[in-house]
C-alpha positions as CSV (number, residue, x, y, z in Angstrom):
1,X,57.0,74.7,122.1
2,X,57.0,74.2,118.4
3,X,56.8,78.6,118.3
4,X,60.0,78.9,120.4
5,X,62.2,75.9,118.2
6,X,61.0,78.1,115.4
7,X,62.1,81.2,116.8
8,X,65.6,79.9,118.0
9,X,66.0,78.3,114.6
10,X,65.0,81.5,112.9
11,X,67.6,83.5,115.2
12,X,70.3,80.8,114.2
13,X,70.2,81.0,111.2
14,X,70.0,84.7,110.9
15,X,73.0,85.1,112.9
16,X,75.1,82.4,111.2
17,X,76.4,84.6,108.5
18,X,77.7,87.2,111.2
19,X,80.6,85.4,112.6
20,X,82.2,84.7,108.8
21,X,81.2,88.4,107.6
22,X,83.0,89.8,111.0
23,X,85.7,87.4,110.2
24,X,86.8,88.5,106.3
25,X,85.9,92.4,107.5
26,X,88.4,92.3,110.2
27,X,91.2,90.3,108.1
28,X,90.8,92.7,105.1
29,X,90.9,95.8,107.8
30,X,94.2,94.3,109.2
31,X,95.4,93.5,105.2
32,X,95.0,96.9,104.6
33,X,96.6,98.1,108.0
34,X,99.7,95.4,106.7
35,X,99.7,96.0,103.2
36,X,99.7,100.4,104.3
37,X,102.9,99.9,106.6
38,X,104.9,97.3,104.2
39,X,104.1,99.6,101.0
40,X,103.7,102.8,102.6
41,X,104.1,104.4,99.2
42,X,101.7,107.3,98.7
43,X,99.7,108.8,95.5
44,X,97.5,111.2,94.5
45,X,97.0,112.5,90.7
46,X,96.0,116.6,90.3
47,X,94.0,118.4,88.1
48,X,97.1,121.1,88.1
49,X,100.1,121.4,85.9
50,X,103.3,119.6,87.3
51,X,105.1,123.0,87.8
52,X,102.4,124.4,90.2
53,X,102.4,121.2,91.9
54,X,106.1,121.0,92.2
55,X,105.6,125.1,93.8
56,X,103.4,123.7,96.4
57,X,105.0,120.7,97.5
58,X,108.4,122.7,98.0
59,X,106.4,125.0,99.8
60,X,104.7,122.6,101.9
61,X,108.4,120.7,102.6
62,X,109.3,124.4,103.6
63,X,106.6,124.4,106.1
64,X,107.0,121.0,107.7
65,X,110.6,121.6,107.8
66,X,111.4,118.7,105.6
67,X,115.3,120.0,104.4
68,X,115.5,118.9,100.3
69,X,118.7,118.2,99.4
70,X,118.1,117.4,95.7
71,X,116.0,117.9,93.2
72,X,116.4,115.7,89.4
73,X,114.6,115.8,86.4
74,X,114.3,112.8,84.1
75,X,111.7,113.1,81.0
76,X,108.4,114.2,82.3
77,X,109.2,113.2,86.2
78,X,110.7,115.2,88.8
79,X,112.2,113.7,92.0
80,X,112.5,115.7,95.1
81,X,114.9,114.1,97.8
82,X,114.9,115.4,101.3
83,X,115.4,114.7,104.8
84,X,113.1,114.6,108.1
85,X,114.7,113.7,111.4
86,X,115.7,110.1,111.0
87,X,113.7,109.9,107.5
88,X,114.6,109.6,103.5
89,X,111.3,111.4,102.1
90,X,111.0,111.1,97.9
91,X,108.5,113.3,95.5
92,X,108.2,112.3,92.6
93,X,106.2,114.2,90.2
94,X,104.7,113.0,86.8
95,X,103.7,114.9,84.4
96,X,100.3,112.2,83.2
97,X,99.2,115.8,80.9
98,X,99.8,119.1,80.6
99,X,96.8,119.9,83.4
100,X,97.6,116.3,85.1
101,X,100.0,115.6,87.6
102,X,101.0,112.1,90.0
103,X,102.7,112.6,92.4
104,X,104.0,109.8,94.6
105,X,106.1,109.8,98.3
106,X,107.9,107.6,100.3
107,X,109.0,107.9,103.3
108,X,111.5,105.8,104.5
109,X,113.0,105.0,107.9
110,X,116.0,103.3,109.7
111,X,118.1,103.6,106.6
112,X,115.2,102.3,104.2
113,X,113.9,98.6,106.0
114,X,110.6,100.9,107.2
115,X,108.3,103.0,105.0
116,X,106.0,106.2,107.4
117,X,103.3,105.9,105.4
118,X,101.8,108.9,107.5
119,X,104.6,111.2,106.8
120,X,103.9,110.2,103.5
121,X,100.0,111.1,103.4
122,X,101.0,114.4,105.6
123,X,103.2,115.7,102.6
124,X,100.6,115.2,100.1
125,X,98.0,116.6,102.2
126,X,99.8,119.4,103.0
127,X,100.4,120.1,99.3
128,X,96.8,120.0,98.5
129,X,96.5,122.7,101.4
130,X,98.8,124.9,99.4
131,X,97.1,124.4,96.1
132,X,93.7,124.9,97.0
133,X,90.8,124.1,95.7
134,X,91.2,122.7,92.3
């Protein structure tokens, strides 16, 4: 008797820090998921000067059929607007070096109140695609 109180004591306690490790692990997976759709602003920095990033992203707009209807310098940063379906996509490219680029999209829906953050990820993907390895 005094084997098995051990043993179901020993189980207890090895399981009671489950429950609160399952807990915070599923409330920061769903903060992520919440904090991805309300920001749903993407980044990624290459190691690639800012005019053969800005080459590649047109091109991989071009191939995702993503019509740009302007495209503004300011400084060191370049903003490419455009238009997909029912969304308002914006590049921006910084210059961080001469070899170092950030570039950041958004991709908004319903006349801004949503961000696609998958849209988003797709365009810089896509871009990486066309650069290659780096």
């Amino acid at each position: 008797m005094k084997t098995t109180t051990l043993f179901a004591v020993s189980v207890a306690l090895m399981f009671a820090g489950c429950a609160p490790v399952a807990i915070t692990a599923l409330g920061v997976g769903m903060a992520t998921g919440v904090s991805h759709q309300l920001g749903g602003i993407v980044y990624k920095t290459f190691t690639t000067p800012q005019a053969e990033v800005r080459r590649a992203t047109m091109s991989a707009l071009n191939r995702m059929q993503v019509k740009v209807t302007q495209s503004k310098r300011s400084g060191t940063t370049e903003t490419i607007l455009g238009r997909a379906g029912d969304r308002d996509i914006e590049v921006e490219l910084e210059a961080l070096t001469p070899a170092t680029t950030r570039m950041t999209v958004t991709a908004r829906k319903d006349a801004g109140l949503l961000r696609d953050s998958a849209t988003a990820t797709e365009i810089i993907l896509q871009t990486e695609k066309v650069l290659g390895p780096t």
